[in-house]
C-alpha positions in Angstrom: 122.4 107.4 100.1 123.3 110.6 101.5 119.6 112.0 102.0 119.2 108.6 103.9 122.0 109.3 106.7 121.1 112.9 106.9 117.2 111.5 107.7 118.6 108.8 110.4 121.0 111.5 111.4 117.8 113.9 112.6 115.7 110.7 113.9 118.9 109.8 116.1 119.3 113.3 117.2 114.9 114.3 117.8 115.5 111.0 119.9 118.7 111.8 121.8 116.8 115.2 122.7 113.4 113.9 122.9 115.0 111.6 125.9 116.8 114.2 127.9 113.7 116.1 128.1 111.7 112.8 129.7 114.6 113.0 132.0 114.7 116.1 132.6 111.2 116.9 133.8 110.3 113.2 135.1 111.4 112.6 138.7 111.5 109.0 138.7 113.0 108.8 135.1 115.9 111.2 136.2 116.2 109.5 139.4 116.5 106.4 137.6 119.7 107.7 135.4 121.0 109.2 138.4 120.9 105.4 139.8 122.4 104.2 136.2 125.5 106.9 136.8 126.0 105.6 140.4 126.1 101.9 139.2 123.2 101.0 141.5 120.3 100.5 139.0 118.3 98.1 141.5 117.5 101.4 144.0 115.9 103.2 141.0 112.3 104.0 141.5 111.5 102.5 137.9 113.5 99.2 139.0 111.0 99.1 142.2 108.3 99.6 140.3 109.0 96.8 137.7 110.4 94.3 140.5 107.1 94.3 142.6 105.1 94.0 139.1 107.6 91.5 137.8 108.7 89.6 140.4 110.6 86.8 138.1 113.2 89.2 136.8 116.4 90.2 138.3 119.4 91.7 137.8 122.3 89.6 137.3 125.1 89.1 139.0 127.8 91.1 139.0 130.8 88.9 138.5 130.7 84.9 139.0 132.6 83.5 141.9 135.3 81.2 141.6 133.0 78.6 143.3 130.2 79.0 140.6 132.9 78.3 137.8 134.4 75.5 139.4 131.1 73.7 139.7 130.5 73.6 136.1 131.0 70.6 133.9 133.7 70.8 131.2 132.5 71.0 128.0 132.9 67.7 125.7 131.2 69.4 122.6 134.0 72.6 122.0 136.7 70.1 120.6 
């Protein structure tokens, strides 16, 4: 068992490092975790690039307003 943690250990870590290196020398990837630190991941230029190619998906919304949770139907089925 412990050969098995050390091996996911070295996976986890090659990964973690494997990553900042696609951020570090891609533009757009870096930009995009730039975006991610900001809280703004809808101005990333990866976001862009998926919204015009998928133009069904979007992020949701942030918080629900009182109005959307006052329109719903109570639930008969949680007693």
């Amino acid at each position: 068992m412990e050969q098995g943690s050390k091996t996911l250990l070295i996976i986890l870590v090659a990964a973690l490092l494997m990553g900042g290196l696609v951020i570090a020398f891609n533009p757009a990837y870096r930009q995009a975790f730039v975006c991610l630190l900001r809280g703004d991941p809808a101005s990333s230029p990866i976001w862009t690039s998926n919204r015009d190619y998928y133009p069904d998906v979007a992020l949701p919304a942030a918080t629900p307003t009182a109005a959307d949770s006052s329109s719903r139907e109570p639930d008969h089925d949680a007693e």
